[in-house]
N, CA, C and O of each residue as an XYZ file, in Angstrom:
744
protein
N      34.661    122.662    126.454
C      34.416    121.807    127.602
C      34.418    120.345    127.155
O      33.663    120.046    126.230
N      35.070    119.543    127.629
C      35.015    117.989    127.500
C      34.377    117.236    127.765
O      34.223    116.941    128.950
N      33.790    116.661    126.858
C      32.590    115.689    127.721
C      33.554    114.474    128.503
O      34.693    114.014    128.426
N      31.967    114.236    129.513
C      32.906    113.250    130.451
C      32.259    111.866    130.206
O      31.043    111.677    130.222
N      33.323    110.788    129.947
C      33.105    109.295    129.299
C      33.848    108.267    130.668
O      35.033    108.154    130.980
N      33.040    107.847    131.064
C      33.599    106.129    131.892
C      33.082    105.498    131.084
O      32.063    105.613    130.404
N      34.315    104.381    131.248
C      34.394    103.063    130.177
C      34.406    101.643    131.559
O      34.882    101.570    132.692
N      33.896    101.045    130.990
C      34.295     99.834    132.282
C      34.330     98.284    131.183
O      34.088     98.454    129.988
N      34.550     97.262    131.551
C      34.348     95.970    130.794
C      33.576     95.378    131.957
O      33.742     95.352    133.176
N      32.592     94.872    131.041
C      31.676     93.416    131.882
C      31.387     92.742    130.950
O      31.019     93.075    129.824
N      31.588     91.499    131.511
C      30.995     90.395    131.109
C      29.529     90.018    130.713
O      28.724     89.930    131.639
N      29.149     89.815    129.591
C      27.688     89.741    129.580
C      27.328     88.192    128.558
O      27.394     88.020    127.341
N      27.020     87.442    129.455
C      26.645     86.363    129.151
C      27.677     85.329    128.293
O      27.417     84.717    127.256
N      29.019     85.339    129.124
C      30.604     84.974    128.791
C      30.767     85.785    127.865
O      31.861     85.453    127.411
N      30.346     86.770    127.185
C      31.663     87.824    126.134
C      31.219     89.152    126.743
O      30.201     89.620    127.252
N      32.699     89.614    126.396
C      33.109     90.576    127.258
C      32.710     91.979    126.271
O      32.980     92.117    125.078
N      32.146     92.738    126.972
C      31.400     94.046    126.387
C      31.796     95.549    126.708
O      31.171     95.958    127.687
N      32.665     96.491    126.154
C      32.985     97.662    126.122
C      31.794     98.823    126.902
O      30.888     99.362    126.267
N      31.958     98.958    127.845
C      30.473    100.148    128.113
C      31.109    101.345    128.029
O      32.178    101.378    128.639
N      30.732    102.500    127.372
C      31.328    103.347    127.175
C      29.902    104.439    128.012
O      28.787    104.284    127.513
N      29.993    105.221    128.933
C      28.885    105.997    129.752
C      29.427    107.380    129.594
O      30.528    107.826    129.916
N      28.016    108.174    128.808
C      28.208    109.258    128.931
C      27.173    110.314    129.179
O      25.990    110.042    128.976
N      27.486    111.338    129.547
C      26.853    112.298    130.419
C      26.023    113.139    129.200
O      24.917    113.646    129.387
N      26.704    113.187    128.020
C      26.117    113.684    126.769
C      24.994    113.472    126.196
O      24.276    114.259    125.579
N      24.822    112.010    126.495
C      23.878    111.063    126.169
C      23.009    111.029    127.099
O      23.124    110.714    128.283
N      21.681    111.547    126.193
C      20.596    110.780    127.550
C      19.854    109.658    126.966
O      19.488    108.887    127.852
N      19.508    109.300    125.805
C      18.557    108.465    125.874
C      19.317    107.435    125.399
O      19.486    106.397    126.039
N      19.860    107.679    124.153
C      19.844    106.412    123.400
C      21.368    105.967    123.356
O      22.320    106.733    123.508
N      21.460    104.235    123.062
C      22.426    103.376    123.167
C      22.913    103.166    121.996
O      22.144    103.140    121.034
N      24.450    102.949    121.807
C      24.767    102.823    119.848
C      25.155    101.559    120.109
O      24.821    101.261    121.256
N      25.607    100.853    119.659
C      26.817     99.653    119.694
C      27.473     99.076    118.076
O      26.974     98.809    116.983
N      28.502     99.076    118.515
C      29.526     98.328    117.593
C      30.914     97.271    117.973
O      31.530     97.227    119.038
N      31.138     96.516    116.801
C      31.879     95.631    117.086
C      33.261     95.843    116.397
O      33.432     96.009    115.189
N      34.545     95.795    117.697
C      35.291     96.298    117.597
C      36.591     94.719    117.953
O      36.794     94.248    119.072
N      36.975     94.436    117.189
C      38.433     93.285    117.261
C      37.531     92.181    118.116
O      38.079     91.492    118.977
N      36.176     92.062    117.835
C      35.427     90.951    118.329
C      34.623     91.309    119.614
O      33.599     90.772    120.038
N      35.467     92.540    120.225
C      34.681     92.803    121.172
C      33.437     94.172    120.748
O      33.483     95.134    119.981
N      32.535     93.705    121.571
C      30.714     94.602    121.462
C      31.172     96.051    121.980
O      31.695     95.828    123.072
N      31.206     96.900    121.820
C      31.428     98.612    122.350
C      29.948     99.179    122.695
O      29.542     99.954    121.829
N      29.264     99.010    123.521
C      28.351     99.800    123.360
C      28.001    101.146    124.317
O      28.196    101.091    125.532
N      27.615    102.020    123.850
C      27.939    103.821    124.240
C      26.626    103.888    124.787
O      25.740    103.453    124.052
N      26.272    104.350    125.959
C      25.022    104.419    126.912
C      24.868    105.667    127.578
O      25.958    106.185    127.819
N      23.427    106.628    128.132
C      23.524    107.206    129.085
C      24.343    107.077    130.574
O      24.495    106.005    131.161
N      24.826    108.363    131.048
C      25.205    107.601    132.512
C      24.540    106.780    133.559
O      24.964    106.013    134.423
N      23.233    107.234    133.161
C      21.917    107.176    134.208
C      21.896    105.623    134.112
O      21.298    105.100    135.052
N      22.424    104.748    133.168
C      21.460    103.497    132.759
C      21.870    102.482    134.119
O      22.770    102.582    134.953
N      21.096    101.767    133.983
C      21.242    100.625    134.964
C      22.352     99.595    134.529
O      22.805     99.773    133.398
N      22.863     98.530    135.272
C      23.633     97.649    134.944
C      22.655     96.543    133.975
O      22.957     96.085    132.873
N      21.571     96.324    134.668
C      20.757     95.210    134.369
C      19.968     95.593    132.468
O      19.574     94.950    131.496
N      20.128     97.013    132.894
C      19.464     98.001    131.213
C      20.912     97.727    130.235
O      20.893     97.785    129.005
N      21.696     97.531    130.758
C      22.737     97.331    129.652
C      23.263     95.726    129.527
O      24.003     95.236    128.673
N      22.785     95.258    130.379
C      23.072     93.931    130.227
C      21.785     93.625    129.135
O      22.016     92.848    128.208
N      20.564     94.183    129.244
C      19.838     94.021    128.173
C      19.804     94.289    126.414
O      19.515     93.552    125.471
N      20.130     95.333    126.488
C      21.042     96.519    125.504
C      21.979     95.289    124.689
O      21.963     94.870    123.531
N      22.858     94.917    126.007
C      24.114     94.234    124.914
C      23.519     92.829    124.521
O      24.069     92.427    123.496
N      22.490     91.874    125.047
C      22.590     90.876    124.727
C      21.386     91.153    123.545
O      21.193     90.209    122.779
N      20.557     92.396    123.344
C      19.860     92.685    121.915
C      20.992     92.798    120.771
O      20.957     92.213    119.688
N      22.041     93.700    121.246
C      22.920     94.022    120.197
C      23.166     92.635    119.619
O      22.960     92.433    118.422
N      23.576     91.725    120.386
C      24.736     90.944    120.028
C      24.027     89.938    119.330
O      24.505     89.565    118.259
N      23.182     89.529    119.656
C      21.821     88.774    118.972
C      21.725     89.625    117.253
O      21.754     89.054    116.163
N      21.631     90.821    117.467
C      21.466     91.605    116.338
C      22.890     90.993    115.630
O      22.840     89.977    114.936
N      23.701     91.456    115.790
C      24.786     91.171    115.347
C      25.188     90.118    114.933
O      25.823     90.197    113.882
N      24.984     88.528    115.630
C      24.730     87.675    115.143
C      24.150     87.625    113.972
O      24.792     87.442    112.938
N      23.100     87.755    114.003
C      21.451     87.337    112.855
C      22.410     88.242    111.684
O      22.902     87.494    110.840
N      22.658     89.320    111.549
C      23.566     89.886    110.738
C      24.573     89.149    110.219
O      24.530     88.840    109.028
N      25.600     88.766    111.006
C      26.745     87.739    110.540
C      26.600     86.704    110.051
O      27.445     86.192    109.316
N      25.761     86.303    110.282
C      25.180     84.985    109.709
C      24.689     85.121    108.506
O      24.913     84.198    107.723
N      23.903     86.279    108.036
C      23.447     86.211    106.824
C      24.474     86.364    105.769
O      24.325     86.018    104.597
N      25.606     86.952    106.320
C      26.917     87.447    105.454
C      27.914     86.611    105.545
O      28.591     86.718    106.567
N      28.317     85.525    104.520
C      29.296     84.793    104.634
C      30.577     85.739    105.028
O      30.789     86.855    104.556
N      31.391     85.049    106.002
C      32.874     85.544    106.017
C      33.916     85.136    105.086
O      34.144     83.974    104.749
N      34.743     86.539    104.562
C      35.486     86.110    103.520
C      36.959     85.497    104.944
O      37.213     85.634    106.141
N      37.602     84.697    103.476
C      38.811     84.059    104.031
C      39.745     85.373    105.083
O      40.106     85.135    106.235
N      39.971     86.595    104.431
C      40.367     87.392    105.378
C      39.345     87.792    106.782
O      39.797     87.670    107.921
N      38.344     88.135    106.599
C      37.438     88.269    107.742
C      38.043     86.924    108.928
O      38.335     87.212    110.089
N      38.140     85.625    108.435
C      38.050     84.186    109.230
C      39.226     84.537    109.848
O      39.066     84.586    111.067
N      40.919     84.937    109.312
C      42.044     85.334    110.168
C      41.667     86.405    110.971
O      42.532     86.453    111.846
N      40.925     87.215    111.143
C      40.603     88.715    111.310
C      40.068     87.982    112.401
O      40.881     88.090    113.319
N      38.898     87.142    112.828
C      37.763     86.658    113.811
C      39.050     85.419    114.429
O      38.994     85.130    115.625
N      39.725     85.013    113.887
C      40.528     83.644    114.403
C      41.778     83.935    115.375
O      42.345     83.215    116.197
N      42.044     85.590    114.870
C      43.164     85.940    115.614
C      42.390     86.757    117.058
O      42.893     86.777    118.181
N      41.022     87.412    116.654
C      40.616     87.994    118.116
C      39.955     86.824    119.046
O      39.524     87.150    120.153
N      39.849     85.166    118.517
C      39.147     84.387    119.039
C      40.342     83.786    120.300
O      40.057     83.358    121.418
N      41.476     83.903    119.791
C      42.641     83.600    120.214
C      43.186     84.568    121.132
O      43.581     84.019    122.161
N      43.387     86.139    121.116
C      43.147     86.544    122.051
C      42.100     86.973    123.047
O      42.408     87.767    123.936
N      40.948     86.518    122.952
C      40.049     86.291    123.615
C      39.941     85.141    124.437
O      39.377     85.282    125.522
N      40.436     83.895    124.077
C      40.201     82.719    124.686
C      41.569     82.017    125.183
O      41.672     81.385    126.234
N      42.501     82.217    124.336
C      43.666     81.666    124.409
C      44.805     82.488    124.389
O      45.839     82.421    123.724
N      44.429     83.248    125.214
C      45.698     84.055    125.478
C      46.788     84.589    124.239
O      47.917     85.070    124.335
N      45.959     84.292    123.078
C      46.616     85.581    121.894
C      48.146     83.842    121.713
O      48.973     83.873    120.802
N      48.119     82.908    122.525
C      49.075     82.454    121.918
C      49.024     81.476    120.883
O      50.132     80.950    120.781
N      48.167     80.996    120.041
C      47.545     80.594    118.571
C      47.716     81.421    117.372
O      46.572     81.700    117.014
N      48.572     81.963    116.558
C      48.785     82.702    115.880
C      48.746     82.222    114.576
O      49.848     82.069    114.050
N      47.095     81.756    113.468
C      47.313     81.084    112.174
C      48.026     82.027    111.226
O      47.761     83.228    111.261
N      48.862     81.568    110.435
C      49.054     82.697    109.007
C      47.606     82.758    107.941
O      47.100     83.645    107.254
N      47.258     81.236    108.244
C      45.771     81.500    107.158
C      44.979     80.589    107.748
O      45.238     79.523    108.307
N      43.933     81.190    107.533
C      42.290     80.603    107.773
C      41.266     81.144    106.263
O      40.908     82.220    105.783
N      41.092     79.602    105.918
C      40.388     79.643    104.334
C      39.285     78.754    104.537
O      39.469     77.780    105.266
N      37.677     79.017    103.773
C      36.838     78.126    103.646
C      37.269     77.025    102.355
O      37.626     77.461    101.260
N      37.188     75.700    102.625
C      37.554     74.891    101.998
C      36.209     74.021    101.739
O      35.518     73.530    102.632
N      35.863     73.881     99.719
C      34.871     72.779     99.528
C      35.425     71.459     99.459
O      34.878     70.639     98.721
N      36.677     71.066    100.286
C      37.071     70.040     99.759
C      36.333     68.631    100.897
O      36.077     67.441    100.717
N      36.190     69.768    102.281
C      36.253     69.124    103.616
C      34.614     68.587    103.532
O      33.801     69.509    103.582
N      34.126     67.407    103.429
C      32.915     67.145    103.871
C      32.470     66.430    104.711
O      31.282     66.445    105.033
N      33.779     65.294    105.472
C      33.667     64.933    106.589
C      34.001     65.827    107.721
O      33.311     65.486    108.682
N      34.927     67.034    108.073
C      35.458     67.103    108.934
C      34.793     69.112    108.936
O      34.787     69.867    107.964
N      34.401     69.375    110.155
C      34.148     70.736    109.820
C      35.482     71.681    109.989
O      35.289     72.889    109.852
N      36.441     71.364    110.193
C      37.568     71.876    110.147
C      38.784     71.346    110.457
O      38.755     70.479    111.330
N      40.105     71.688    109.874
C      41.492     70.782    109.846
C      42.550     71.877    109.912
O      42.439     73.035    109.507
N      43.424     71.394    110.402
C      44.386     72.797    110.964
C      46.167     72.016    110.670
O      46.365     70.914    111.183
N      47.258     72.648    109.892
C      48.425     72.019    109.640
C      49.097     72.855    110.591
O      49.221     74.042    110.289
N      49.491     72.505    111.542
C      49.890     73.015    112.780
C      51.561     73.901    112.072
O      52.026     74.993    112.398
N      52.096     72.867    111.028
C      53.608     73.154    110.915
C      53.615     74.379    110.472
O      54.405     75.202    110.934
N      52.598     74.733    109.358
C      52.596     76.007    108.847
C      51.244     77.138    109.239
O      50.906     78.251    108.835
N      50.758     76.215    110.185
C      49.888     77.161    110.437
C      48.746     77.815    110.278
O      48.348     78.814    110.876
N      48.016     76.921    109.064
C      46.554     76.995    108.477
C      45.657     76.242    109.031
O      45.663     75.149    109.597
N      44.795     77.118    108.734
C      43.537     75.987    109.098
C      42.342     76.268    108.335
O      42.146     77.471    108.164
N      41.580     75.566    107.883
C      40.556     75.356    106.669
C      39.405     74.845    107.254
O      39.533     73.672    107.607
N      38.162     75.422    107.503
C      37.004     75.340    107.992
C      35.799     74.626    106.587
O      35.228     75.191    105.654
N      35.808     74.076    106.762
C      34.773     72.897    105.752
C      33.483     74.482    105.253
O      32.933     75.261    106.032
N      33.422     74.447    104.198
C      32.221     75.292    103.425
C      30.708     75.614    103.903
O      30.062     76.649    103.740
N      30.268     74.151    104.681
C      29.417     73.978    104.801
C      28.860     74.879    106.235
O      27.715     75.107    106.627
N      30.008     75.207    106.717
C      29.791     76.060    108.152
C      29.024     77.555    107.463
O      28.013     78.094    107.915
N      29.839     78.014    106.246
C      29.454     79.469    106.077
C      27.716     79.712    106.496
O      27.638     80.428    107.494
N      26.540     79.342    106.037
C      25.570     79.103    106.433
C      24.950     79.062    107.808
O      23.822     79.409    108.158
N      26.019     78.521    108.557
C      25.757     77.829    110.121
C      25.901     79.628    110.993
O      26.404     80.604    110.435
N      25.378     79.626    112.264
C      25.596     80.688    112.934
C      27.104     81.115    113.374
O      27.877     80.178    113.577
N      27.580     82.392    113.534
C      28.572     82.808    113.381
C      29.474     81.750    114.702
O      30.556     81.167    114.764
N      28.496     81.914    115.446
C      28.930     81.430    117.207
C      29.500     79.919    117.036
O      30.291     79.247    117.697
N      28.666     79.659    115.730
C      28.914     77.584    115.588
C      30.689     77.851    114.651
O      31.608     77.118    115.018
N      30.926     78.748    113.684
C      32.032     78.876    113.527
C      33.339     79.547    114.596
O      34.522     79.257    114.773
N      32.649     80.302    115.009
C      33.367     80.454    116.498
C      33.755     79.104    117.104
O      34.929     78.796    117.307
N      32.986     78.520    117.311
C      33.383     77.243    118.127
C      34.477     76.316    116.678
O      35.503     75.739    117.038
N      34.301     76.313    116.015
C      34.968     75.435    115.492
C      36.293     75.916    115.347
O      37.304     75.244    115.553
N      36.245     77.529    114.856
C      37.839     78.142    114.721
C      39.097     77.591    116.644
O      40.229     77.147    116.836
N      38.171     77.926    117.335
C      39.035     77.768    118.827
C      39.254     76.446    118.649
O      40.308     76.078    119.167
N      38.665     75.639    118.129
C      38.990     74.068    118.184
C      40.394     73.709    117.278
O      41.435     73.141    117.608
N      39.968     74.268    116.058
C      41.183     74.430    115.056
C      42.764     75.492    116.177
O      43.855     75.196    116.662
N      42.033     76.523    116.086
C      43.705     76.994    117.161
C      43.680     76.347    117.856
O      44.756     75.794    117.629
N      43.119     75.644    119.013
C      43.416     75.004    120.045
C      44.452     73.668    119.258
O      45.419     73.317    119.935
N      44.328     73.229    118.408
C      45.082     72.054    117.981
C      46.455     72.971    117.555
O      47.389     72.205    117.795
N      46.985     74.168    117.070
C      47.993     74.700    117.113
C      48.858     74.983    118.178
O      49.957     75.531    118.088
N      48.031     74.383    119.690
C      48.846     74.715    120.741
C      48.691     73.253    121.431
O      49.428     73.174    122.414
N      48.178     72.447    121.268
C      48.083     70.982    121.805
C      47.784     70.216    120.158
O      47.120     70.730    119.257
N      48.330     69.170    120.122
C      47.751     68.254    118.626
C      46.905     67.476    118.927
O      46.098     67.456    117.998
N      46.612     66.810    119.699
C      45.799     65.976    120.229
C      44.291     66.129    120.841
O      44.030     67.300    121.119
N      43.342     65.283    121.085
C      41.867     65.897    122.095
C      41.880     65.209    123.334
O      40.912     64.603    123.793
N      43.510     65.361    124.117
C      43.419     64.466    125.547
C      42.926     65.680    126.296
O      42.343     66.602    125.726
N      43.191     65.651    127.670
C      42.501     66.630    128.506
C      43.069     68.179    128.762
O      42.463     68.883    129.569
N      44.372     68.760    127.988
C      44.672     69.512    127.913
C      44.155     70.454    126.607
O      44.059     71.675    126.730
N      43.883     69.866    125.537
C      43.062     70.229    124.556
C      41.875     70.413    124.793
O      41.417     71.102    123.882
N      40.818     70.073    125.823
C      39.639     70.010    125.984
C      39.928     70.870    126.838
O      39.921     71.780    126.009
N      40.262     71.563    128.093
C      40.492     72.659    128.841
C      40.570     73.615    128.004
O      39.563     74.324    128.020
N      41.485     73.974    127.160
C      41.555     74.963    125.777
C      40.253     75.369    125.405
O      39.919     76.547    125.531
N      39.274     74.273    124.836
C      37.859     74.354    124.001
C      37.207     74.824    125.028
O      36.249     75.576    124.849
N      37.607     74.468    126.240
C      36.333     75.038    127.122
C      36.129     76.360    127.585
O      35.158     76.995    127.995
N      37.273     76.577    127.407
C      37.029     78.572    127.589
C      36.152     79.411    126.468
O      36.041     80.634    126.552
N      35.585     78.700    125.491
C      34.865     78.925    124.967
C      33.253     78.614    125.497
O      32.757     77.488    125.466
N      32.567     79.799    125.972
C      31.462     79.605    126.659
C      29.921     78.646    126.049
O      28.919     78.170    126.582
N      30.434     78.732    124.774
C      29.217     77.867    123.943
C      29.643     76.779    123.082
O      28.738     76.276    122.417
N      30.818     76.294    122.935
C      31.666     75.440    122.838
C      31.014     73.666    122.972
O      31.530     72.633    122.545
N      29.914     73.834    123.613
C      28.697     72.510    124.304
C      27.799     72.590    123.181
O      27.540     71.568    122.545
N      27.280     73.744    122.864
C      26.333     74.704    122.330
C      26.040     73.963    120.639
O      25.154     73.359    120.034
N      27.438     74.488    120.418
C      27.962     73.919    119.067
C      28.251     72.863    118.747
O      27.816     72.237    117.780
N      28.942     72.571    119.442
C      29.090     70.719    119.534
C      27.731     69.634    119.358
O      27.719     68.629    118.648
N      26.597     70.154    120.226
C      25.365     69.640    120.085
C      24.476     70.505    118.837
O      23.436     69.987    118.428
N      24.866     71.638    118.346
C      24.256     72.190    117.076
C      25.536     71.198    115.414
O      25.173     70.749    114.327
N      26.221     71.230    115.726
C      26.806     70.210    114.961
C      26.857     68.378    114.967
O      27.282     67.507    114.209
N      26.195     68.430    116.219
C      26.169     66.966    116.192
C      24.386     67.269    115.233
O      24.155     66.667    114.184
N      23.995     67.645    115.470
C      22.402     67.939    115.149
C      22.481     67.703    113.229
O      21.821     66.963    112.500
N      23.699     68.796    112.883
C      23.539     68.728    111.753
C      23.997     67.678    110.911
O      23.598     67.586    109.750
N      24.943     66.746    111.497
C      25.497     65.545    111.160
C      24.755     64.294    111.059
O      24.907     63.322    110.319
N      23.532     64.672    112.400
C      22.731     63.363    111.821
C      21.780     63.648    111.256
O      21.063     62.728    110.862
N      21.481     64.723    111.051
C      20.289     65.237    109.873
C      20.727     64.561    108.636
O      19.960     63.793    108.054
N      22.412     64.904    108.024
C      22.712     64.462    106.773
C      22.885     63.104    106.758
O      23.133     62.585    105.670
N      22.799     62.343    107.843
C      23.401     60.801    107.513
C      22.404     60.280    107.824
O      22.552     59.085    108.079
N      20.857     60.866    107.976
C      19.779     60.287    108.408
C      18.394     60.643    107.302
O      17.318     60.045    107.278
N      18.751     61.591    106.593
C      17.964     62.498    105.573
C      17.792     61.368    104.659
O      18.636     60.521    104.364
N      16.193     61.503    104.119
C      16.087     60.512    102.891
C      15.943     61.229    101.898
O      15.401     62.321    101.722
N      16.801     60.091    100.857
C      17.172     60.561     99.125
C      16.118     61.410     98.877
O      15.156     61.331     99.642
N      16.084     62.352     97.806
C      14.757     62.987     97.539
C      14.086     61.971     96.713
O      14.817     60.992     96.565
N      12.754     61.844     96.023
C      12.037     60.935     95.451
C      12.490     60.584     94.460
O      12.448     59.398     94.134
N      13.218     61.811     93.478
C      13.790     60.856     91.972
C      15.188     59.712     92.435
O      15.699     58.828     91.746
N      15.486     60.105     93.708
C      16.643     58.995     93.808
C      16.501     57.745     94.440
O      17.399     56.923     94.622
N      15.109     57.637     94.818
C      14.929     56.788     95.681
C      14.097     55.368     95.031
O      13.405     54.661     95.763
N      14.286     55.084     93.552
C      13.871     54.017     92.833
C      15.062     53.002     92.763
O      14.932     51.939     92.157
């Protein structure tokens, strides 16, 4: 006998979440992350509002997780290519995405001709969501070069895109505002 599975997509708090409902299941919820998108497997019984809860624990979880685990240079193409079909219609296609210690002004730089883009070191540390925002910024310059108003439409389909921008402005004037430690300050 086959068990019986409805799948639906909703939106949960701008990213889009796999519900997988099954009749097999009564109590408990799994979740995993699948090409960027959240999968999470539920009773049939559950409420909309119980899984809207469900996913925004997962994803929080998932976060706090990612964050503690730097992404290797393959992971960053792996997250850069589902950020792109997630936001930008899959038409941003880098050949490479590498953490670079070279970048300390710029949190990321993108050579449109060939197609790389190099996210400054200092992000690995930062929350996954703040490199999220910076990778769409980097593809977004592979499909516009410029930050006139067609480039900024691009960034904005990114739902936390504000988020980051003001968590990176945060960290920028921390460093250009931070005093020397005491042995440097004679």
């Amino acid at each position: 006998m086959a068990s019986r599975q409805l799948q639906e997509q909703i939106t949960v708090d701008g990213q889009q979440v796999l519900v997988i409902r099954s009749a097999r299941r009564t109590r408990t919820v799994t979740a995993d992350q699948v090409q960027g998108t959240l999968r999470l497997r539920v009773p049939v019984r559950l409420s909309r509002r119980e899984i809207e809860d469900h996913a925004r624990a997962f994803q929080k979880k998932l976060s706090r997780r990612a964050a503690r685990r730097p992404r290797s240079d393959e992971e960053l193409l792996d997250r850069s290519r589902a950020l792109s079909s997630r936001y930008l219609d899959g038409i941003p296609q880098p050949e490479a995405v590498s953490w670079s210690t070279q970048q300390h002004q710029r949190w990321g730089s993108t050579t449109s001709t060939t197609g790389t883009i190099r996210l400054s070191a200092r992000l690995r540390e930062m929350p996954a969501w703040v490199q999220d925002s910076v990778l769409i910024h980097e593809l977004a310059h592979l499909i516009e070069p410029g930050h006139g108003p067609r480039f900024k439409a691009l960034i904005a389909k990114y739902p936390r895109t504000g988020e980051a921008d003001a968590f990176l402005a945060g960290v920028s004037w921390a460093d250009h505002n931070a005093e020397p430690p005491a042995s440097q300050q004679e």
